[in-house]
VMD Tcl script that draws the C-alpha trace (Angstrom):
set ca {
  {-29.58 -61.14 64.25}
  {-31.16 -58.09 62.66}
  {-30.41 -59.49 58.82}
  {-31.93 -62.82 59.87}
  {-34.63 -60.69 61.18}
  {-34.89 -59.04 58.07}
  {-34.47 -61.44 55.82}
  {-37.00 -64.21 57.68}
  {-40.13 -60.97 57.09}
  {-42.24 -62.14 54.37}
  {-43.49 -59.73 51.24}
  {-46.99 -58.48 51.80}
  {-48.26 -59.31 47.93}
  {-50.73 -56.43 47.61}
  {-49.83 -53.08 47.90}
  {-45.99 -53.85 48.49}
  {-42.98 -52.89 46.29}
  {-42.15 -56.79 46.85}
  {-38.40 -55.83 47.72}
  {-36.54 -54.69 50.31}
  {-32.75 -54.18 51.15}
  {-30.94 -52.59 54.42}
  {-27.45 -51.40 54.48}
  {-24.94 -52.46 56.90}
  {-21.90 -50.56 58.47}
  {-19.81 -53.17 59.49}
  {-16.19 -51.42 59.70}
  {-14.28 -48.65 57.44}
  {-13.65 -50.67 54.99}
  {-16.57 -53.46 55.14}
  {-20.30 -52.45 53.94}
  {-23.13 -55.00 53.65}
  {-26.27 -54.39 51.89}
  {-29.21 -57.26 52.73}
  {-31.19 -57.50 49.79}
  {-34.36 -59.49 49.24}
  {-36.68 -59.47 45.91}
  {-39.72 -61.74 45.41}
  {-39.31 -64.31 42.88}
  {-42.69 -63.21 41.44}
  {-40.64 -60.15 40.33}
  {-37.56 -61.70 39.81}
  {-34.98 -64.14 38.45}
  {-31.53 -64.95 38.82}
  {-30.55 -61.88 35.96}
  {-32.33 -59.61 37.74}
  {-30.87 -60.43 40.78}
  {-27.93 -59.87 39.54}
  {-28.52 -56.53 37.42}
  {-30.20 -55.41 40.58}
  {-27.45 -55.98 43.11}
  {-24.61 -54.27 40.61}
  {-27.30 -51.37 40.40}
  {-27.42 -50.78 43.82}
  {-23.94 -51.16 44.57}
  {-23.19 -48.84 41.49}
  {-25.55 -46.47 43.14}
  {-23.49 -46.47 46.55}
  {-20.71 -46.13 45.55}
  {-21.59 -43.15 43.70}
  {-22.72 -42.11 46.78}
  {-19.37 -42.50 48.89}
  {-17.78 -40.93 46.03}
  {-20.03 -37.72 45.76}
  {-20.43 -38.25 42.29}
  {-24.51 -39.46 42.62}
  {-26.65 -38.56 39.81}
  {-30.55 -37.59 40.55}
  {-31.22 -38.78 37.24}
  {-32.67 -42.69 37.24}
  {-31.35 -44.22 34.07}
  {-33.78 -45.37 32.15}
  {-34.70 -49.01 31.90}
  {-37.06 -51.11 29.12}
  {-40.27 -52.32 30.84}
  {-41.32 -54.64 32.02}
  {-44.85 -54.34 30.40}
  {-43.22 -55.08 26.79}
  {-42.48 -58.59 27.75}
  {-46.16 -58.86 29.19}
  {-47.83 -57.38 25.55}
  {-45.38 -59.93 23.88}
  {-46.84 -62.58 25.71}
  {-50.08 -61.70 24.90}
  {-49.39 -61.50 21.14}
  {-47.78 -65.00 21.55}
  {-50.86 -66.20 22.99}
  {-52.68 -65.08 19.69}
  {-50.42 -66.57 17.71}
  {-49.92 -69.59 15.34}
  {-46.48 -70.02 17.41}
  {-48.88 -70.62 20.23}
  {-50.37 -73.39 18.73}
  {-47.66 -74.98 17.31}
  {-45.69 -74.91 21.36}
  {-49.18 -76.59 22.25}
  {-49.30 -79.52 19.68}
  {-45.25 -80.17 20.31}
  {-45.53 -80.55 23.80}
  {-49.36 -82.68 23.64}
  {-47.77 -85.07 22.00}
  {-44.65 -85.42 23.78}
  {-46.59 -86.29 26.83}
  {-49.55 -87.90 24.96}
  {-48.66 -91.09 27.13}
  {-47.29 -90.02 30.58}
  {-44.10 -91.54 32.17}
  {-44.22 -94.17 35.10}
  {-41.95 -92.03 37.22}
  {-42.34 -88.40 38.04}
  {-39.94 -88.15 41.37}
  {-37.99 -90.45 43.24}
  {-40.88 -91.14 45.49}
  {-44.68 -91.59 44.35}
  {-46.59 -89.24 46.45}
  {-48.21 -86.12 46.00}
  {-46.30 -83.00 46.48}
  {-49.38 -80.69 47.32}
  {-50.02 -82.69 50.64}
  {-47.01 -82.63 52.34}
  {-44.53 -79.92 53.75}
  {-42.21 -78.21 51.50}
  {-39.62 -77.65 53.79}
  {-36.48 -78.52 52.43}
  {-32.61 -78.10 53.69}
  {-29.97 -76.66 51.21}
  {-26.35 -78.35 50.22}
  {-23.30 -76.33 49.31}
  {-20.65 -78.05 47.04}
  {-18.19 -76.17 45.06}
  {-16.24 -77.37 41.66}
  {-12.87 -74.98 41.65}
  {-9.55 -74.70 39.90}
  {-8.67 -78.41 38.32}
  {-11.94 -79.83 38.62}
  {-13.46 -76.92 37.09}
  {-11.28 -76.35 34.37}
  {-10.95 -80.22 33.60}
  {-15.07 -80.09 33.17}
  {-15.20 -76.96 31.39}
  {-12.48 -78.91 28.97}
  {-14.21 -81.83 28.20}
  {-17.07 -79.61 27.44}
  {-15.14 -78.21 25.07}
  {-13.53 -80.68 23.48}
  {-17.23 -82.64 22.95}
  {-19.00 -79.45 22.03}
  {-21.39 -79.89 24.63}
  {-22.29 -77.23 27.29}
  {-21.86 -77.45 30.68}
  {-25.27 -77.65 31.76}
  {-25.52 -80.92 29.50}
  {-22.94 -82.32 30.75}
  {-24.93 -81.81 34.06}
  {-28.46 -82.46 32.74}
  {-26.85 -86.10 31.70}
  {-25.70 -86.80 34.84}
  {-28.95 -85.99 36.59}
  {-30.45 -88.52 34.16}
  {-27.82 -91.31 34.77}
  {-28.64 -90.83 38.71}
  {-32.02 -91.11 38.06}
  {-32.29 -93.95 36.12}
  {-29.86 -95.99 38.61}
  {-31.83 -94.31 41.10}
  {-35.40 -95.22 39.97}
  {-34.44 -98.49 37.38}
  {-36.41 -96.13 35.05}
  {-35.41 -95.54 31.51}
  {-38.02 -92.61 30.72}
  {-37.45 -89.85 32.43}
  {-38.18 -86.37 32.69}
  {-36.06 -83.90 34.53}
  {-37.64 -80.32 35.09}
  {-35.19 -77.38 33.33}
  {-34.75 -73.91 33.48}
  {-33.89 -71.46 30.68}
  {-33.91 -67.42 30.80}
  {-36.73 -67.08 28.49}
  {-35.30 -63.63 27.45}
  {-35.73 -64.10 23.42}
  {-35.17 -60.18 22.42}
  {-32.55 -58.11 22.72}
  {-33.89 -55.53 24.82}
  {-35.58 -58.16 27.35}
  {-31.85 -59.60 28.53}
  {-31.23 -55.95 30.84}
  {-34.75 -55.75 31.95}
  {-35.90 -56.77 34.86}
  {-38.52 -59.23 35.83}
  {-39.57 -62.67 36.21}
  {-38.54 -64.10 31.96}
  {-37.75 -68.34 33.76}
  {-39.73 -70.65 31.94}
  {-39.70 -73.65 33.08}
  {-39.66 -76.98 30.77}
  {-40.69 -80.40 31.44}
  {-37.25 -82.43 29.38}
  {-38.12 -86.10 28.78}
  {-35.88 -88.31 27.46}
  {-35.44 -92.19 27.34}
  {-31.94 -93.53 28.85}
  {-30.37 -96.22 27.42}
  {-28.02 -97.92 29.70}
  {-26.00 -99.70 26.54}
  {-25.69 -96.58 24.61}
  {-21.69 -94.97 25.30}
  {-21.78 -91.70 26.97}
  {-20.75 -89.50 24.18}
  {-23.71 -90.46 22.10}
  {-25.97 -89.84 25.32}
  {-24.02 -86.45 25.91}
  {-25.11 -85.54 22.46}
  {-28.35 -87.02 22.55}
  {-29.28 -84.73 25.57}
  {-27.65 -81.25 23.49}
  {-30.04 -82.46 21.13}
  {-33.02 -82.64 22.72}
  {-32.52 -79.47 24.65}
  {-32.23 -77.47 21.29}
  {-35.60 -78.73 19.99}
  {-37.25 -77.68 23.71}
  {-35.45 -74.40 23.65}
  {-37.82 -73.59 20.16}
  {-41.06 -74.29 22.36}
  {-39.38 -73.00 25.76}
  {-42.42 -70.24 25.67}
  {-44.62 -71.82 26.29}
  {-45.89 -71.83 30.08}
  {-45.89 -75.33 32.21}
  {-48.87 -74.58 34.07}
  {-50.36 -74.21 30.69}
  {-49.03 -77.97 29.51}
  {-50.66 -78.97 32.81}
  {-53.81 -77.44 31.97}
  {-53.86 -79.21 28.48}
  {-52.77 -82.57 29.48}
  {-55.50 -82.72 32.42}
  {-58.43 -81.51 29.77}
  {-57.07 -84.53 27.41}
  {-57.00 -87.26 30.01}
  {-60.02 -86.43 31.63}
  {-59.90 -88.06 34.75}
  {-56.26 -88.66 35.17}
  {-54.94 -87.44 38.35}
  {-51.52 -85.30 37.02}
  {-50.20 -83.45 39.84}
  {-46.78 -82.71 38.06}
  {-44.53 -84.24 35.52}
  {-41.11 -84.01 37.30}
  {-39.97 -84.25 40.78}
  {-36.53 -82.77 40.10}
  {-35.16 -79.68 38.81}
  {-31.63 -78.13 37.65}
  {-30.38 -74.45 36.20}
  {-27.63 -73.12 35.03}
  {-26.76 -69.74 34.93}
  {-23.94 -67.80 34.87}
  {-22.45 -65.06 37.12}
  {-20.26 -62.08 36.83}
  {-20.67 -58.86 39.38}
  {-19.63 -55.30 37.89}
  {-15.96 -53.79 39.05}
  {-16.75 -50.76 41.02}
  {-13.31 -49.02 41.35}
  {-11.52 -50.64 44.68}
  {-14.85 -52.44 45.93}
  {-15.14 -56.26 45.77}
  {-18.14 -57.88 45.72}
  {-18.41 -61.10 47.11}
  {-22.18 -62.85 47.85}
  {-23.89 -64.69 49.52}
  {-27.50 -66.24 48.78}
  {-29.42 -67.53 51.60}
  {-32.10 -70.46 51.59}
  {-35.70 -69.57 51.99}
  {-36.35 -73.13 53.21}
  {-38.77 -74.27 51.06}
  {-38.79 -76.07 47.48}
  {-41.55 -77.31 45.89}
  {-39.76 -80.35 44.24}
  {-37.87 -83.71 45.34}
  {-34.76 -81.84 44.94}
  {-33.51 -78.85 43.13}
  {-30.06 -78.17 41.51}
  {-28.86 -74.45 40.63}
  {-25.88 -74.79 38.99}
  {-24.47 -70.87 39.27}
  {-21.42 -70.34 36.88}
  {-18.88 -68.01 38.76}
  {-17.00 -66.63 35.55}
  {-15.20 -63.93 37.84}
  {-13.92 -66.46 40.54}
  {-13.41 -69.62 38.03}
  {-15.85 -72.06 40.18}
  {-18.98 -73.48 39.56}
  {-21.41 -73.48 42.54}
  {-23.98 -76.44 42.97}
  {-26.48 -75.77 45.22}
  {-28.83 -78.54 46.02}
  {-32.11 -78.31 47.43}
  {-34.09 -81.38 48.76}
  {-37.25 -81.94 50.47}
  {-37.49 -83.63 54.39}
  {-40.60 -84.56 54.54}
  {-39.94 -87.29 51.33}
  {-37.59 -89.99 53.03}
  {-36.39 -90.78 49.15}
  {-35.17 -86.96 49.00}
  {-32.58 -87.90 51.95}
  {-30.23 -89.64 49.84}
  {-30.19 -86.74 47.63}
  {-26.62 -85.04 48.43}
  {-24.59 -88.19 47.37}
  {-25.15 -87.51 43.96}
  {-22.15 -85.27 44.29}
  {-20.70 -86.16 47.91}
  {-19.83 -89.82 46.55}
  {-18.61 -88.21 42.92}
}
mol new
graphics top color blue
foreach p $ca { graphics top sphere $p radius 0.5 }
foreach p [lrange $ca 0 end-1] q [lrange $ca 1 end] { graphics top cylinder $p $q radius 0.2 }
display resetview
């Protein structure tokens, strides 16, 4: 009850450190730490950085062997004077132009239901499934052997379901990438996601190796523009079709990151993320690579108050 409690409390946004973590006794040989970190702050790396730096910290502790001396970390305020050179720049410009014209014309289909998302409830329910042992390693194979990663052999998929879904043929999927460019931004911590609207046209005839490919493709030539901000492409595309009611460009979402926790002499990790209860889109998919525990994790997120959002889990429960 008290880490429900805890975890339920939301962040005061001014004047608050924005997270917050408790430590739990639960037996001689079982400690529990509740940690919570706003996702204005955060992203799945820090997450992770932050959770092997606390635990790396306690144990030090049990140990006797604690250090008063913080190590020192890059800041945060780097990344934010990079972005503001960016925004200066003739990069800038070109990120603008590319993504203009790829949604000069807008697509038919934004979601699997037309509505708009600012008017009803974002609360949303959360599905669990797990690939492990054979099914993992016979994706991570055929990955492989294509030369394709594993989140486009995922991203594909989500566009096959979709267009049987939706009879739809353009589509655009929303997609998640780290956004940490330099080397000194991938162990600092702070909120790097950018988020990218993917389009791409399915062709039902064409074999699924050349779609595989296809969708590689097209995610390297986003990953070049990945900077720059969707809220930004929002604000461009409603200034160029004056009086065109664009409330998003995707309904659906999916991430893939990977995850490996630190060895901390005899102590083993193991973690579990709870659901806020809320998503802002049809459905979300983070795909969370356990390299440690040789699984892959699917999460999926989905909307209640959009009957289409329902059907949702049997992407994967009929697979």
């Amino acid at each position: 009850m008290g880490v429900s409690h805890h975890n339920a409390q939301p962040f005061p946004l001014l004047d608050s450190q924005l997270y917050r973590f408790v430590i739990l006794q639960l037996g001689a040989e079982d400690t529990w730490f509740s940690f919570k970190m706003h996702h204005i702050i955060s992203d799945g790396v820090t997450m992770e950085q932050a959770i092997n730096e606390i635990t790396g910290n306690y144990m030090s502790i049990v140990h006797g062997t604690g250090s008063d001396t913080p190590v020192p970390a890059n800041s945060y305020l780097d990344f934010i004077q990079t972005e503001q050179s960016y925004e200066q720049s003739e990069r800038y410009q070109k990120d603008k132009v590319y993504w203009t014209e790829k949604f000069a014309d807008l697509p038919e289909v934004t979601g699997l239901k037309s509505y708009n998302p600012l008017t009803i409830s974002t609360a949303a329910r959360r599905e669990v499934y797990t690939l492990e042992h054979e099914l993992y390693r016979g994706v991570t194979a055929f990955c492989e052997a294509h030369n394709i990663s594993i989140f486009t052999f995922f991203l594909a998929a989500m566009y096959i379901f979709l267009h049987k879904t939706t009879g739809e043929q353009d589509l655009t999927v929303g997609t998640l990438y780290a956004n940490r460019t330099l080397k000194k931004e991938k162990n600092t911590m702070g909120m790097f996601v950018s988020t990218v609207a993917t389009r791409l046209q399915v062709e039902p005839e064409s074999e699924l190796l050349t779609f595989l490919h296809g969708v590689g493709k097209e995610q390297a030539s986003i990953l070049r523009h990945q900077r720059y901000p969707y809220n930004k492409i929002m604000q461009d595309l409603r200034e160029q079709q004056s009086g065109t009611d664009i409330s998003r460009l995707f309904g659906v979402t999916i991430q893939y990151r990977t995850l490996s926790f630190s060895r901390f002499d005899e102590a083993i990790q193991q973690v579990h993320t709870d659901f806020c209860g809320d998503t802002v889109s049809d459905f979300d998919i983070a795909m969370i690579d356990m390299l440690d525990d040789d699984k892959l994790v699917l999460q999926l997120d989905y909307r209640t108050s959009c009957s289409a959002s329902r059907r949702s889990p049997e992407l994967f429960a009929n697979s």
